[in-house]
Structure formats: structure tokens, C-alpha cells
FIKE-402309 format. One record per atom (N, C-alpha, C): residue number from 1; residue in one letter; chain; atom name; x, y, z. Coordinates in Angstrom, 2 decimals. Example, Ala and Ser with C-alpha at 12.3 -4.5 7.8 and 13.67 -1.06 7.14 Angstrom:
[atom 1,A,A,N,[13.19,-5.69,7.80]],
[atom 1,A,A,CA,[12.30,-4.50,7.80]],
[atom 1,A,A,C,[13.20,-3.30,7.80]],
[atom 2,S,A,N,[12.85,-2.25,7.08]],
[atom 2,S,A,CA,[13.67,-1.06,7.14]],
[atom 2,S,A,C,[12.90,0.03,7.87]],
This chain:
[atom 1,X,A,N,[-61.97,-4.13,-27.45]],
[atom 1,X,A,CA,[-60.78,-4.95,-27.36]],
[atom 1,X,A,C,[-60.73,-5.64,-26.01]],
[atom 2,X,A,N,[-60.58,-6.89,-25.97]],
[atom 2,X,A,CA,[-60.51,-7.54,-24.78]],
[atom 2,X,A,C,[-58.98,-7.34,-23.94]],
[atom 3,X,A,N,[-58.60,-7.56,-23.03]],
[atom 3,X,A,CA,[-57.02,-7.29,-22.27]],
[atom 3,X,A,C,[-56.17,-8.59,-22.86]],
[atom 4,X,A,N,[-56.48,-9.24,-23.36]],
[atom 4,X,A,CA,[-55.34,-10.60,-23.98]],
[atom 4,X,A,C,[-54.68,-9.90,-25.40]],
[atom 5,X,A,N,[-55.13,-8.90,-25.69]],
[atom 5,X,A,CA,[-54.79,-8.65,-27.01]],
[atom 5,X,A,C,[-53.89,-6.89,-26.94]],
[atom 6,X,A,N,[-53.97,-6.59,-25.89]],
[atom 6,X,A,CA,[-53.52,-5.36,-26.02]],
[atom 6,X,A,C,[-52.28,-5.22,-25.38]],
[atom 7,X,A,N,[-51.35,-6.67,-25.08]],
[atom 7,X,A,CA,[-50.04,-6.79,-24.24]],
[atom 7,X,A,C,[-49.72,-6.20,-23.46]],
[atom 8,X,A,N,[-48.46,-5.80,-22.48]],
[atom 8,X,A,CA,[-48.20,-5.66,-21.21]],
[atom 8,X,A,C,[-48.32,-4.23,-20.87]],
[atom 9,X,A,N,[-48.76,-4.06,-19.53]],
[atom 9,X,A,CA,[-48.79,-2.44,-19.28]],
[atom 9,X,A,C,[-47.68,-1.93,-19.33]],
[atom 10,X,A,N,[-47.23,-0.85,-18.72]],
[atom 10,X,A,CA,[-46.60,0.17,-18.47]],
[atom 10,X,A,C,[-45.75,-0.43,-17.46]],
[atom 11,X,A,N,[-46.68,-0.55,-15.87]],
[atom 11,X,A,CA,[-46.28,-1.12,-14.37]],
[atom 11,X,A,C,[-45.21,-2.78,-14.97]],
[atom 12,X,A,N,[-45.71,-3.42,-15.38]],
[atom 12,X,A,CA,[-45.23,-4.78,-16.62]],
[atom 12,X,A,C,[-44.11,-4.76,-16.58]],
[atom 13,X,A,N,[-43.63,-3.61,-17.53]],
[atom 13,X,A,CA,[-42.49,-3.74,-17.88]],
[atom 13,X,A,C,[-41.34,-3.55,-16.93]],
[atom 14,X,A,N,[-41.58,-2.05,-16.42]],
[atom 14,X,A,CA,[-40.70,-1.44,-15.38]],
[atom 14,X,A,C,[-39.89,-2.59,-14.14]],
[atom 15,X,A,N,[-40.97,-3.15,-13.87]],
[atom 15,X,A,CA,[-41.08,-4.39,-12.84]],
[atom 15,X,A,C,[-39.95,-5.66,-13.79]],
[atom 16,X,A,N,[-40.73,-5.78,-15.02]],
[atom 16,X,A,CA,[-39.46,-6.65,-15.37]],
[atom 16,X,A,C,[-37.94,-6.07,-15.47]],
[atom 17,X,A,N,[-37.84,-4.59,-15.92]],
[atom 17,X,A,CA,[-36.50,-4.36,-16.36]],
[atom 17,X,A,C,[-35.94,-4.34,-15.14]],
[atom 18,X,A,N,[-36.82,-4.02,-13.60]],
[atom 18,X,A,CA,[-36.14,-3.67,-12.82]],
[atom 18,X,A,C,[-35.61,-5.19,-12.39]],
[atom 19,X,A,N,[-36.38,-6.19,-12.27]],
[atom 19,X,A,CA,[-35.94,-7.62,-11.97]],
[atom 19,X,A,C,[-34.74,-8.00,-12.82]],
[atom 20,X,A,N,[-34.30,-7.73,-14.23]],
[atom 20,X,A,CA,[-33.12,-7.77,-14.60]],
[atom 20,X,A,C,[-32.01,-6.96,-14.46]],
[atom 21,X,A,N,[-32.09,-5.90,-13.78]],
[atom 21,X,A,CA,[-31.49,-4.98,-13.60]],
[atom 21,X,A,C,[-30.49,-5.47,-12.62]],
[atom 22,X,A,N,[-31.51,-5.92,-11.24]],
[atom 22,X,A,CA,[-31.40,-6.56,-10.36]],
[atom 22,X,A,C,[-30.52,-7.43,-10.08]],
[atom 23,X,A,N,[-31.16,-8.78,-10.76]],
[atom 23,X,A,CA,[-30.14,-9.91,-11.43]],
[atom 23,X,A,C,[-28.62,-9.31,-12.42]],
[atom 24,X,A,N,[-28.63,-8.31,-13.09]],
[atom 24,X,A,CA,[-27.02,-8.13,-13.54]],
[atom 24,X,A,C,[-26.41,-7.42,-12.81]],
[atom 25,X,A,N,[-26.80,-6.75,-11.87]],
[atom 25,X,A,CA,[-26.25,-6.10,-10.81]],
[atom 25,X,A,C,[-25.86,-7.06,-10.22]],
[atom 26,X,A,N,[-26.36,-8.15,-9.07]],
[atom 26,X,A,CA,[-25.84,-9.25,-8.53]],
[atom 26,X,A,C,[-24.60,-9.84,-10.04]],
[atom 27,X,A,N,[-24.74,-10.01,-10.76]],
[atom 27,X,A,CA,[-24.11,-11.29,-11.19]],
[atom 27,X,A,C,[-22.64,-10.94,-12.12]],
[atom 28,X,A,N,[-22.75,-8.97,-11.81]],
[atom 28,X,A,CA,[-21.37,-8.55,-11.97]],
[atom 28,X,A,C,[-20.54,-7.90,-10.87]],
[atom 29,X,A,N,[-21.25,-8.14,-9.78]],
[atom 29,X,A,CA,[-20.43,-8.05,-8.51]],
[atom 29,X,A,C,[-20.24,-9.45,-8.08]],
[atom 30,X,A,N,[-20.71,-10.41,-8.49]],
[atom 30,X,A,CA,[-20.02,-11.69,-8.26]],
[atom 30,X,A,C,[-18.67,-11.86,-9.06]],
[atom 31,X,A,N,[-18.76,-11.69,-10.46]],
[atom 31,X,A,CA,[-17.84,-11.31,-11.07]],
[atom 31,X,A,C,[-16.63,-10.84,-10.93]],
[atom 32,X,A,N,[-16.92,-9.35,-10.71]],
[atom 32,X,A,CA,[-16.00,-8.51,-9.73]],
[atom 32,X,A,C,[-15.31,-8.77,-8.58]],
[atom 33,X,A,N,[-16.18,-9.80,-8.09]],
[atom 33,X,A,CA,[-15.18,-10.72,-6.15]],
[atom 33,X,A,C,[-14.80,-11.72,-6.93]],
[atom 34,X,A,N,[-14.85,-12.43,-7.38]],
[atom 34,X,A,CA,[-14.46,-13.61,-8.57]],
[atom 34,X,A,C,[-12.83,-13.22,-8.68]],
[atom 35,X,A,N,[-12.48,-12.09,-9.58]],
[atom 35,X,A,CA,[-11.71,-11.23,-10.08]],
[atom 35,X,A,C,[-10.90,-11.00,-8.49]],
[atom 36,X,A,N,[-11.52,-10.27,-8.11]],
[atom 36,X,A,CA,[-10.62,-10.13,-6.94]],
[atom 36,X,A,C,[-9.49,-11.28,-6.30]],
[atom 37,X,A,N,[-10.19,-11.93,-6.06]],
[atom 37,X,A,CA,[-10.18,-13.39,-5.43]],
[atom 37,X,A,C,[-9.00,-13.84,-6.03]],
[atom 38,X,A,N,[-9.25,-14.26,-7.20]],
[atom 38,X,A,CA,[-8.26,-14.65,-8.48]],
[atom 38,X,A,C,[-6.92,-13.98,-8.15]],
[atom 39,X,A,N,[-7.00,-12.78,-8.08]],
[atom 39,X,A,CA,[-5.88,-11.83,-8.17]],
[atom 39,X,A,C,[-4.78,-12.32,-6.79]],
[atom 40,X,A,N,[-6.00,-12.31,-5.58]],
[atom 40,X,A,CA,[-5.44,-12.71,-4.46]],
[atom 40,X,A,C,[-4.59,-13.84,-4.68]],
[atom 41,X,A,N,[-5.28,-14.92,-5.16]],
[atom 41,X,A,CA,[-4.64,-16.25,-4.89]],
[atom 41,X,A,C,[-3.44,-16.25,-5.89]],
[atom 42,X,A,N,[-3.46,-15.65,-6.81]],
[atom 42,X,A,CA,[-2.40,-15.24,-7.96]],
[atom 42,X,A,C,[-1.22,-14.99,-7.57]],
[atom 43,X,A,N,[-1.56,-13.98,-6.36]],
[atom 43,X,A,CA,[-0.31,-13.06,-5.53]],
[atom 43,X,A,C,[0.16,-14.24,-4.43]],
[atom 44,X,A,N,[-0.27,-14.92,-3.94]],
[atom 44,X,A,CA,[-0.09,-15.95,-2.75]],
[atom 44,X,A,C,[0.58,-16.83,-3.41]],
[atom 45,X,A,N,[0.10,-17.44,-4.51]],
[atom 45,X,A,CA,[0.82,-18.62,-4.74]],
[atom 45,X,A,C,[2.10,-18.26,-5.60]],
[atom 46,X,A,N,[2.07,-16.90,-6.18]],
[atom 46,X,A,CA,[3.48,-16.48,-6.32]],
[atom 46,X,A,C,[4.78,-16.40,-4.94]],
[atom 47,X,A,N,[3.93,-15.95,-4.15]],
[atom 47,X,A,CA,[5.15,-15.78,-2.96]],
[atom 47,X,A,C,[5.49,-17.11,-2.52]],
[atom 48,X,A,N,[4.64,-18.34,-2.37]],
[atom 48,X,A,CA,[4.35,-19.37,-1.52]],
[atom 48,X,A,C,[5.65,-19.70,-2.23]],
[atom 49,X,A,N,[5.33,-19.77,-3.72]],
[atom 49,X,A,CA,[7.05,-20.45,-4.91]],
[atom 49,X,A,C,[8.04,-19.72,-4.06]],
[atom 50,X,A,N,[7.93,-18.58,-4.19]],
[atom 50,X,A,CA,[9.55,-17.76,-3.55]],
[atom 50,X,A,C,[9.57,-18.63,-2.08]],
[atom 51,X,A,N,[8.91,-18.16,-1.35]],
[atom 51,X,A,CA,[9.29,-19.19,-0.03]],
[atom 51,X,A,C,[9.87,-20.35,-0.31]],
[atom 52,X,A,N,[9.07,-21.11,-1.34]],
[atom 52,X,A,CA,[9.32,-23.04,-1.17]],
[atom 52,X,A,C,[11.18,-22.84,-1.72]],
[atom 53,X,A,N,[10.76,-22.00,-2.64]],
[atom 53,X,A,CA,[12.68,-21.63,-3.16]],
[atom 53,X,A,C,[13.76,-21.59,-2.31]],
[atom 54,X,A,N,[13.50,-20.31,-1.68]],
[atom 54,X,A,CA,[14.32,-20.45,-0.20]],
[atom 54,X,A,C,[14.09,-21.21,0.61]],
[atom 55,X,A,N,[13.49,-21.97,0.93]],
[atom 55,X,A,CA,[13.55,-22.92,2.19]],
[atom 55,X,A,C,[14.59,-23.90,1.49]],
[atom 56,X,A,N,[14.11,-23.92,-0.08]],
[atom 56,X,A,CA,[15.21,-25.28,-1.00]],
[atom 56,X,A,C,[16.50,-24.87,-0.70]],
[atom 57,X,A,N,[16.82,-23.22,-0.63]],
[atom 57,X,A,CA,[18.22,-23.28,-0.79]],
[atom 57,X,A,C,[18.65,-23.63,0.68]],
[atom 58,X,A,N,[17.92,-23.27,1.68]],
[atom 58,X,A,CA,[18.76,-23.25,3.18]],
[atom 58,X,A,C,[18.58,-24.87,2.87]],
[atom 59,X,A,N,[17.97,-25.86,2.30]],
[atom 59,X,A,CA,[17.73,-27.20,2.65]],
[atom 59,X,A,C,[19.48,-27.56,2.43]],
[atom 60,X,A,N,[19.70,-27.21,1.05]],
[atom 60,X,A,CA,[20.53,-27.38,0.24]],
[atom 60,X,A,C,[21.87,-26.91,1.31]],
[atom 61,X,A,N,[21.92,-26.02,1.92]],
[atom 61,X,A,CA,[23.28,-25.44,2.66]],
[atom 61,X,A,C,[23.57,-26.91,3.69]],
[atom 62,X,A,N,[24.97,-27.63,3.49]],
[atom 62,X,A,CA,[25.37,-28.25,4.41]],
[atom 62,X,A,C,[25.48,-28.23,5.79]],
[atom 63,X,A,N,[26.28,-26.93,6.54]],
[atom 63,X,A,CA,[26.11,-27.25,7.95]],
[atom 63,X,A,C,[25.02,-25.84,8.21]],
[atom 64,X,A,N,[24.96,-26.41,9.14]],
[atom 64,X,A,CA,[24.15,-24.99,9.77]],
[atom 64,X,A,C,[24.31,-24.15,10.42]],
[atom 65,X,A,N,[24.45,-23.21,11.01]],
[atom 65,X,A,CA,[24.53,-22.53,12.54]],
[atom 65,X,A,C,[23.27,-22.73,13.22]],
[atom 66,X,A,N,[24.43,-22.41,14.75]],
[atom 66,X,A,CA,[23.46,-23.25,15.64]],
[atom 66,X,A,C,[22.27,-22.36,16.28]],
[atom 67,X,A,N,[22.43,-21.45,15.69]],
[atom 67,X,A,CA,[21.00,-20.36,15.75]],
[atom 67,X,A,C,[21.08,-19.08,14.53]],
[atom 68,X,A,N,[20.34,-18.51,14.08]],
[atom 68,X,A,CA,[20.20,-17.82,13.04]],
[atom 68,X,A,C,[19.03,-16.96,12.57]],
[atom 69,X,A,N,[19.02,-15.90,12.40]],
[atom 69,X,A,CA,[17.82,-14.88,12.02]],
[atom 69,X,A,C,[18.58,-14.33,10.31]],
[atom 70,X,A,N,[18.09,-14.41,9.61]],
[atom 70,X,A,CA,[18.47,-13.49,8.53]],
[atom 70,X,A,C,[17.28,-13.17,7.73]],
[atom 71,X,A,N,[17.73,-11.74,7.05]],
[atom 71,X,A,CA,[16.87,-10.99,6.38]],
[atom 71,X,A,C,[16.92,-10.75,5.31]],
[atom 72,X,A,N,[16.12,-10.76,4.41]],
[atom 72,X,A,CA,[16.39,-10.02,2.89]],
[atom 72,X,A,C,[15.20,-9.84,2.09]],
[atom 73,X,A,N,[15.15,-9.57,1.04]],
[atom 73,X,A,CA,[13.97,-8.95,0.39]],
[atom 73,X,A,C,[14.14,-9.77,-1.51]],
[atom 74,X,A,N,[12.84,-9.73,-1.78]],
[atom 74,X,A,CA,[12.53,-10.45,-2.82]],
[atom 74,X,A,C,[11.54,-8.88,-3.60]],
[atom 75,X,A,N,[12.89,-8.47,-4.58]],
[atom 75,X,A,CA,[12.71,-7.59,-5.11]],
[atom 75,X,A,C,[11.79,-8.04,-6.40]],
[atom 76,X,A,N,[11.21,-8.89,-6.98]],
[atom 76,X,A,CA,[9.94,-9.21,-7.93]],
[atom 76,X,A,C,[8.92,-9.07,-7.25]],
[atom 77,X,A,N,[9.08,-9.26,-6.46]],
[atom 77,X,A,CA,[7.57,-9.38,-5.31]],
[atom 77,X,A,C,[7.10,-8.45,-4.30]],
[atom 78,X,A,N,[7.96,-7.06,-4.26]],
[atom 78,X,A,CA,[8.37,-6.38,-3.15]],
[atom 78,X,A,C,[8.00,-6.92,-1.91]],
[atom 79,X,A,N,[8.47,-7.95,-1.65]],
[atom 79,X,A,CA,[8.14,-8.85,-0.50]],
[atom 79,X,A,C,[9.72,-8.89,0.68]],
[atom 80,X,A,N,[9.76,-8.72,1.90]],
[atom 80,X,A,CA,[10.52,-9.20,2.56]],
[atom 80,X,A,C,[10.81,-10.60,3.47]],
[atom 81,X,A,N,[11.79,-11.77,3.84]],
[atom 81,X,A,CA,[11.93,-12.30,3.86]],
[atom 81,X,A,C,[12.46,-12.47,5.20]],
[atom 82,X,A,N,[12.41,-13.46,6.00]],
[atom 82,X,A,CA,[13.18,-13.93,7.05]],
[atom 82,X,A,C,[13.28,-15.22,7.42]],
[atom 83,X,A,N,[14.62,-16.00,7.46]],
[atom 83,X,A,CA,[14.80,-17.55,7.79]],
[atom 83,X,A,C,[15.22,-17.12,8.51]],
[atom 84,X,A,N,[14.86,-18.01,10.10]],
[atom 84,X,A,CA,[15.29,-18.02,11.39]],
[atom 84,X,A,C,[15.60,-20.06,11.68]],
[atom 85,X,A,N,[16.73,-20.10,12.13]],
[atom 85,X,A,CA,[17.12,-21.69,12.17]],
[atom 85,X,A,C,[17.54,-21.58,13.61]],
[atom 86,X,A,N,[17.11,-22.56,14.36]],
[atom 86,X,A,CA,[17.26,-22.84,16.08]],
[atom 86,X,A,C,[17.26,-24.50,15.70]],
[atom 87,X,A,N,[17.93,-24.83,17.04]],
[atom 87,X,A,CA,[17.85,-26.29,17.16]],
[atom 87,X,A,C,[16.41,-26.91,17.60]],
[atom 88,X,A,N,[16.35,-28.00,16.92]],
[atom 88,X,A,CA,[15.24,-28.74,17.62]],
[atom 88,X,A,C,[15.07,-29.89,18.63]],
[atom 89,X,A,N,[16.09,-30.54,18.51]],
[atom 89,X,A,CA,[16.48,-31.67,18.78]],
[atom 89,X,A,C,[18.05,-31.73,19.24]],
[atom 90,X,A,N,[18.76,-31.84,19.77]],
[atom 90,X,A,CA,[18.35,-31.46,21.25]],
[atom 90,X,A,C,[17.85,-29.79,21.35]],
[atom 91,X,A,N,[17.54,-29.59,22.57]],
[atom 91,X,A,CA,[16.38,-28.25,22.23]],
[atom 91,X,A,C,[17.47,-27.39,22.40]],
[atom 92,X,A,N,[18.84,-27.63,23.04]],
[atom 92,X,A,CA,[20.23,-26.32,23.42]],
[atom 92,X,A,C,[21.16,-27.44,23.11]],
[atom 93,X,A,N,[21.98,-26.50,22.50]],
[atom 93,X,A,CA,[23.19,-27.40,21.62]],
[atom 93,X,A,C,[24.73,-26.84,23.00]],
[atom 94,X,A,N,[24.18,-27.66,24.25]],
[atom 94,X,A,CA,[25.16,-27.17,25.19]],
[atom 94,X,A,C,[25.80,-28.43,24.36]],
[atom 95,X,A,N,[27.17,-28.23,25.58]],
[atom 95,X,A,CA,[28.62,-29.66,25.01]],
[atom 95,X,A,C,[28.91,-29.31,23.74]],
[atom 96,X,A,N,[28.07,-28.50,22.83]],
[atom 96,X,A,CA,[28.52,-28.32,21.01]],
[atom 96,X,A,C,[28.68,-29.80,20.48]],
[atom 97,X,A,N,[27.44,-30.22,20.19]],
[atom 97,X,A,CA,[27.19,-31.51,19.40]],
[atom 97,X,A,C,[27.89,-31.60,18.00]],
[atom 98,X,A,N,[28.27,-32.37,17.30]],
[atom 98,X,A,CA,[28.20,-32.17,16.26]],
[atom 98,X,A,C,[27.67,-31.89,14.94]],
[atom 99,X,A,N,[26.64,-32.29,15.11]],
[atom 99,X,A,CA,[25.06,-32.52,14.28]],
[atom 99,X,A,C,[24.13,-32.34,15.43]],
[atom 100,X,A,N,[22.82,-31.80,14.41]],
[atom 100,X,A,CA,[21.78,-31.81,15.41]],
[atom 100,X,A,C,[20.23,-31.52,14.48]],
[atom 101,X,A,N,[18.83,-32.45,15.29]],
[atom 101,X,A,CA,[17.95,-31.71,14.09]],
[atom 101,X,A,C,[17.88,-30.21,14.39]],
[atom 102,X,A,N,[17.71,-29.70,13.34]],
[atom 102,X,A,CA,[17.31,-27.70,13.28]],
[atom 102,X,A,C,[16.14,-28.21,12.66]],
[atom 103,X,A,N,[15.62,-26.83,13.17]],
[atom 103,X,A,CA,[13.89,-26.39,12.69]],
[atom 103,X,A,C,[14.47,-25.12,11.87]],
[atom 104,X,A,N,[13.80,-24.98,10.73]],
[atom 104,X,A,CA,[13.84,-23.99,9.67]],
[atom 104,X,A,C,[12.38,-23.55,9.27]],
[atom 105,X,A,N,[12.76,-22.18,9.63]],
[atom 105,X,A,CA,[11.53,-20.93,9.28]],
[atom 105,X,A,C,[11.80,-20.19,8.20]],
[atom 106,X,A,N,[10.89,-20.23,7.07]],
[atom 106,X,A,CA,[10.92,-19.31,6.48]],
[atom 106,X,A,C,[9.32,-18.51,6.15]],
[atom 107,X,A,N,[9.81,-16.79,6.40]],
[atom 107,X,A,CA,[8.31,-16.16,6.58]],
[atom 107,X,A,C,[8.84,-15.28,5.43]],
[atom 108,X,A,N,[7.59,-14.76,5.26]],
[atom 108,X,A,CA,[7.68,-13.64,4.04]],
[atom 108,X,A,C,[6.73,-12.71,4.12]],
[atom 109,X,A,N,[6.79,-11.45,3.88]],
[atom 109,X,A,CA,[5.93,-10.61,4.22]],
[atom 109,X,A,C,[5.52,-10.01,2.76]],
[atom 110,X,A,N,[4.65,-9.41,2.57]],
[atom 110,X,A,CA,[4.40,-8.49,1.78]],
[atom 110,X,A,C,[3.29,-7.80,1.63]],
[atom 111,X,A,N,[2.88,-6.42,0.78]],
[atom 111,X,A,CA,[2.19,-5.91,0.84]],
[atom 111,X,A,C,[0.99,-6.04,-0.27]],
[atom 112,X,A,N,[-0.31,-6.91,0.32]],
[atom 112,X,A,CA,[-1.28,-7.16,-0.17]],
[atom 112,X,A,C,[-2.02,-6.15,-1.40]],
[atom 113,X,A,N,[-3.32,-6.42,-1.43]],
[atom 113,X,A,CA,[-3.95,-5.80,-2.19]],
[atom 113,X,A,C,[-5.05,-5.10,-1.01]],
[atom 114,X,A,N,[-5.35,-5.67,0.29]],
[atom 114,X,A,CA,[-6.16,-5.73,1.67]],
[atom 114,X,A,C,[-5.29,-4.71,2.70]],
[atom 115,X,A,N,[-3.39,-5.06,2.31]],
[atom 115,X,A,CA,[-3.13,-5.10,3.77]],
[atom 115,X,A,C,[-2.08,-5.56,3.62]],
[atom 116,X,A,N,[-1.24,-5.72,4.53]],
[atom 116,X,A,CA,[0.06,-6.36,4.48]],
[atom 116,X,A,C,[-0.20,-7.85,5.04]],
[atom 117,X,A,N,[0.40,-9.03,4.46]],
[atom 117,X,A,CA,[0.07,-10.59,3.93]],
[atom 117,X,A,C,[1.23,-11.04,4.58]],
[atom 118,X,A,N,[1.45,-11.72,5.27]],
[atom 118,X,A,CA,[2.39,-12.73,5.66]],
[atom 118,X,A,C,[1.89,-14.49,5.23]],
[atom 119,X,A,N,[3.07,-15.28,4.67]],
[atom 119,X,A,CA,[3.36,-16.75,4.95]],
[atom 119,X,A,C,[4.44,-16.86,5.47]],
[atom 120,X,A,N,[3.97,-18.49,6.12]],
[atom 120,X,A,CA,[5.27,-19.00,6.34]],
[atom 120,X,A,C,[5.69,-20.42,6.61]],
[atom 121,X,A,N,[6.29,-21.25,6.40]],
[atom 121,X,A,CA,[6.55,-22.71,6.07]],
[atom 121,X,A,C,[7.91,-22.57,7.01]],
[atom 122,X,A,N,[8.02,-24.23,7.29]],
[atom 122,X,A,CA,[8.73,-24.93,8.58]],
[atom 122,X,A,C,[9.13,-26.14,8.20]],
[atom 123,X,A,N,[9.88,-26.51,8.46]],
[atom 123,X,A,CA,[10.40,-27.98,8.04]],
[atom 123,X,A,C,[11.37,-28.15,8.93]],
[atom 124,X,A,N,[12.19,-29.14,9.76]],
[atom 124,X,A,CA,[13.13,-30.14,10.38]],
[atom 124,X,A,C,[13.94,-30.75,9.02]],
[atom 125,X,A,N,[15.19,-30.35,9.88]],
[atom 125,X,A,CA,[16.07,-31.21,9.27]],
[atom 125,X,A,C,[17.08,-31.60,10.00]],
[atom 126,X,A,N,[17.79,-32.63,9.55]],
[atom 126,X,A,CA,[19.14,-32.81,10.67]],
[atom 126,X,A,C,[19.90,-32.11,9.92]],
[atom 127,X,A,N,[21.23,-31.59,10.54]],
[atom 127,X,A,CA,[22.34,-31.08,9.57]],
[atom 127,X,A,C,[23.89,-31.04,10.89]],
[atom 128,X,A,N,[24.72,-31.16,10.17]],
[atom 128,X,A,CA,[26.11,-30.56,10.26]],
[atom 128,X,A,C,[25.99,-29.50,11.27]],
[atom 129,X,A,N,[26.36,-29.19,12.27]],
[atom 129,X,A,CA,[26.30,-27.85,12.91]],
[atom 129,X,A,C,[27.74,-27.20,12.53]],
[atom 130,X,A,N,[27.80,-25.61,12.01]],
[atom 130,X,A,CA,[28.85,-24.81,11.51]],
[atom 130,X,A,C,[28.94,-24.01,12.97]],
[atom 131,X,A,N,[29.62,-24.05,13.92]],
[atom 131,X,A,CA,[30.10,-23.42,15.50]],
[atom 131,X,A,C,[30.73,-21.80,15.03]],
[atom 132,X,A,N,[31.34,-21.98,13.68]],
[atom 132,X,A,CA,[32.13,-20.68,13.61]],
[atom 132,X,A,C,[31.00,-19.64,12.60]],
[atom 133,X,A,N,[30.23,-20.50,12.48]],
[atom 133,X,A,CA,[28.84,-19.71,12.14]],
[atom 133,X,A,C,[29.24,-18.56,10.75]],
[atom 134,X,A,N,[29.36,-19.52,9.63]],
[atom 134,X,A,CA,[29.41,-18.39,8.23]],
[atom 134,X,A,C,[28.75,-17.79,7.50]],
[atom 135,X,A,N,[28.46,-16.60,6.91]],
[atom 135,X,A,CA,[27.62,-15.92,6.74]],
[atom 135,X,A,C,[26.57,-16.58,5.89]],
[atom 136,X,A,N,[25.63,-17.10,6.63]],
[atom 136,X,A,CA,[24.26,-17.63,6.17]],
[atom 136,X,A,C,[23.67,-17.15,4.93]],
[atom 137,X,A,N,[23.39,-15.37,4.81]],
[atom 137,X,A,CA,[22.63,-14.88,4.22]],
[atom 137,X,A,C,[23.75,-15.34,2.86]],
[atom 138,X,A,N,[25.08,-14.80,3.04]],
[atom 138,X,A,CA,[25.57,-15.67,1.52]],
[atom 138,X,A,C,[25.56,-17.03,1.25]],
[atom 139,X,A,N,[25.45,-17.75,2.00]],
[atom 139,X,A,CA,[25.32,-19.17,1.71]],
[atom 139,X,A,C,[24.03,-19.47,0.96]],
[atom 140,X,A,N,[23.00,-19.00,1.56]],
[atom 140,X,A,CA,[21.36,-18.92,0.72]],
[atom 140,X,A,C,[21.57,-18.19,-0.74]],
[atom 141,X,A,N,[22.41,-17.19,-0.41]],
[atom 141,X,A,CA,[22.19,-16.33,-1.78]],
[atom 141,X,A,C,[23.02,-17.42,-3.39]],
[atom 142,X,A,N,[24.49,-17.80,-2.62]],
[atom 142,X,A,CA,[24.98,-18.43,-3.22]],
[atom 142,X,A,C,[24.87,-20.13,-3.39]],
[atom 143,X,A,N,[23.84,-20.79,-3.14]],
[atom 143,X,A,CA,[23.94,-22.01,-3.01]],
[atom 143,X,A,C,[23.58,-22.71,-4.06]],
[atom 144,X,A,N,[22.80,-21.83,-4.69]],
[atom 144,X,A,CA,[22.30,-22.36,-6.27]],
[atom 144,X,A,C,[22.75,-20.95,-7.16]],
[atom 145,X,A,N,[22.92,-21.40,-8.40]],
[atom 145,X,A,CA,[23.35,-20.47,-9.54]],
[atom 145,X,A,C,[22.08,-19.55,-9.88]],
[atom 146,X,A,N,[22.20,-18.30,-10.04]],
[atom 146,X,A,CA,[21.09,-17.53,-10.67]],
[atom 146,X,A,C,[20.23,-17.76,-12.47]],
């Protein structure tokens, strides 16, 4: 019998299964970070909505106070929340202007799939300044209907 006729050795095969082995090993841990990944950006661009939400409602609140930290939590997301509003323009609201631009922060925290994840978005606006300063956190809560 000549060697063209008696097909692949033993060494042959092993070598090939191991080369595919190889290759599906790589190409289901790509998979697997694929997946991951997905999940990540899934979770981000869920919170990013809750942020853009709240920043809509503080947009939405008429006057402002003339400085502000508030806190709260976004119980779908177990995520916590903080809008902080300072003046921008003029940079100290000495004399008590009437209006003025504010800078608006809103950050959000939450707990990743890695780690704990923070965003956070900024925007200027001019507004109304409120001097007797009313409770913010209800004004956000209440400014749009549930």
C-alpha cells in the first residue's frame, strides 16, 4: 500500500482537533466579553435616561436657588443621585440679582457589574433666582406627573 491511500495518522488528527479546539475556545470567550460588554452598555444607557430625566425636571423648575446640593435615589436602578446648582454667571450672586445663569449638575452613582459606576451631565441655564430657597428636592420630585 502506498501512504496516499491509507489517510491521516494518528499525530493528524490530534493536531487538527487541537487547532479547533483552539479556535472555539478563542471564539467563545469573545462571545462571552461581547455579552459582557452588552450588559455594560445596557446598564449605562439605562442610567444616562434617568439622569437626562432629572436634569429635564430641574430644567423644567422655574426659579432656582442660588446654591443647592440635593440627594436622592433611583430605586429601579439602585442608583443614587445628586443635583448640585451654583451660579455661573455672575460667579457670586452678591447685591441678590434677580436672575442669573446657574450651572446644573446632575451625577449618579451606582453599583456596577466591575465596581461602583458614576455619570454625570451639566448644562447652563439662566433662571429666576428663588432667595427664600424652596424645597428643591420637592420641586424635582413634583414638577412632572408620575
Amino acid at each position: 500500500m502506498n501512504r496516499k491511500s491509507r489517510g491521516f495518522t494518528l499525530i493528524e488528527v490530534m493536531v487538527a482537533v487541537a487547532v479547533i479546539g483552539l479556535a472555539a475556545t478563542a471564539l467563545f470567550s469573545l462571545l462571552s466579553t461581547s455579552l459582557f460588554n452588552l450588559r455594560r452598555v445596557e446598564d449605562l444607557h439605562r442610567v444616562q435616561l434617568a439622569g437626562e430625566g432629572l436634569m429635564n425636571r430641574v430644567l423644567l423648575i422655574a426659579a432656582l436657588p442660588p446654591s443647592a446640593d440635593v440627594r436622592g435615589r433611583i430605586d429601579d436602578l439602585d442608583a443614587q443621585w445628586l443635583v448640585r446648582i451654583r451660579p455661573w454667571l455672575p460667579k457670586d450672586l452678591e447685591g441678590h440679582p434677580p436672575a442669573a445663569v446657574m450651572k446644573v449638575d446632575v451625577e449618579i452613582r451606582w453599583q456596577g457589574r466591575a465596581g461602583e459606576r458614576t455619570t454625570k451631565l451639566e448644562t447652563v441655564r439662566p433662571a429666576v433666582i428663588d432667595y427664600n430657597s424652596s424645597n428643591l428636592n420637592d420641586a424635582i420630585q413634583n414638577i412632572l406627573p408620575n
